[in-house]
C-alpha positions as CSV (number, residue, x, y, z in Angstrom):
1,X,4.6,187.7,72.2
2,X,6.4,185.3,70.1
3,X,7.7,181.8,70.8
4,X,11.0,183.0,71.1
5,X,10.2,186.2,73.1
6,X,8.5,183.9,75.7
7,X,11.7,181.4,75.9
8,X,13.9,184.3,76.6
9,X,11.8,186.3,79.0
10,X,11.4,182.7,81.0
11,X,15.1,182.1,80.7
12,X,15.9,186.0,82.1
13,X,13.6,185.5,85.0
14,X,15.1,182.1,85.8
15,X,18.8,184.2,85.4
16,X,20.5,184.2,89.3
17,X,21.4,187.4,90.7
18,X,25.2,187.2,89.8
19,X,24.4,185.6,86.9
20,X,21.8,189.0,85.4
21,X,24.8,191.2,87.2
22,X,27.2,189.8,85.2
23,X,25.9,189.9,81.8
24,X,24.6,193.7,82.6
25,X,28.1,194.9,83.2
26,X,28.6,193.3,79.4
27,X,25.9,194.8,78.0
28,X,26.6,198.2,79.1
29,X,30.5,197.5,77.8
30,X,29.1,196.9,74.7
31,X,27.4,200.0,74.1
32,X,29.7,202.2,75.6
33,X,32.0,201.0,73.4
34,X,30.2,202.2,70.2
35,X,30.7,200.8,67.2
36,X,26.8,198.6,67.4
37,X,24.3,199.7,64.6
38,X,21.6,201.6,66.0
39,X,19.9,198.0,65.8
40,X,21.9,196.0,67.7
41,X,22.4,199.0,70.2
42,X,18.4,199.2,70.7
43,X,18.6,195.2,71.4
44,X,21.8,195.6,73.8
45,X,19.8,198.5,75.8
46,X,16.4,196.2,76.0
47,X,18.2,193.3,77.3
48,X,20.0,195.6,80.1
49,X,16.4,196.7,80.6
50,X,15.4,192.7,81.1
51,X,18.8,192.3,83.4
52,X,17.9,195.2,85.5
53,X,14.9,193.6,86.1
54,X,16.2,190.4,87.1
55,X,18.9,192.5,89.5
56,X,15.7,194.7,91.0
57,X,13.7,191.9,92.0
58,X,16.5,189.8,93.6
59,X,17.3,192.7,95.7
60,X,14.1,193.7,96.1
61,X,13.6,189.7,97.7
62,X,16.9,190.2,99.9
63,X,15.9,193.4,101.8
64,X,12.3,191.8,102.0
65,X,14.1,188.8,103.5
66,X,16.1,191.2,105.8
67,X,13.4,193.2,106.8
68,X,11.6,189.8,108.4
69,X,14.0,188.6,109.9
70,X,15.4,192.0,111.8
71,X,11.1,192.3,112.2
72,X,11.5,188.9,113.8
73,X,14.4,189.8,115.6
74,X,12.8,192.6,117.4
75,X,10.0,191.1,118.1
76,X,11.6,188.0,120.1
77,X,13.6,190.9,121.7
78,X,10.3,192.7,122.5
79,X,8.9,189.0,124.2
80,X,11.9,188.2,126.2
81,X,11.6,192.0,127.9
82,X,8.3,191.2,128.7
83,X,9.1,188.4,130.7
């Protein structure tokens, strides 16, 4: 991987959620709107590859987060029953 390959792989990853979302829903403008040479439609389709990514992960993080905490939840639930 290049120099610049690295740079904007490190940049996507550090992308927020809204942020990734965002530039998705302009990438996917883009190429349903034509008019890209088959070059520049392969690069828009890559980078909405990367976003989706970035989007995944974040909401893969937020259920894990919500899956904890309802784990939690139930479990102080379980230990106050017990009492």
């Amino acid at each position: 991987m290049s120099g610049r390959a690295k740079q904007t792989a490190a940049a996507t990853e550090e992308l927020g959620y809204e942020q990734a979302r965002d530039e998705l829903i302009e990438v996917v403008r883009r190429l349903e709107a034509g008019g890209t040479t088959l070059e520049e439609s392969l690069a828009l389709w890559e980078r909405g590859e990367e976003l989706a990514g970035v989007c995944r992960r974040w909401l893969d993080g937020a259920r894990a987060r919500l899956d904890a905490a309802l784990a939690e939840e139930a479990g102080e639930e379980d230990s106050g029953e017990a009492e």
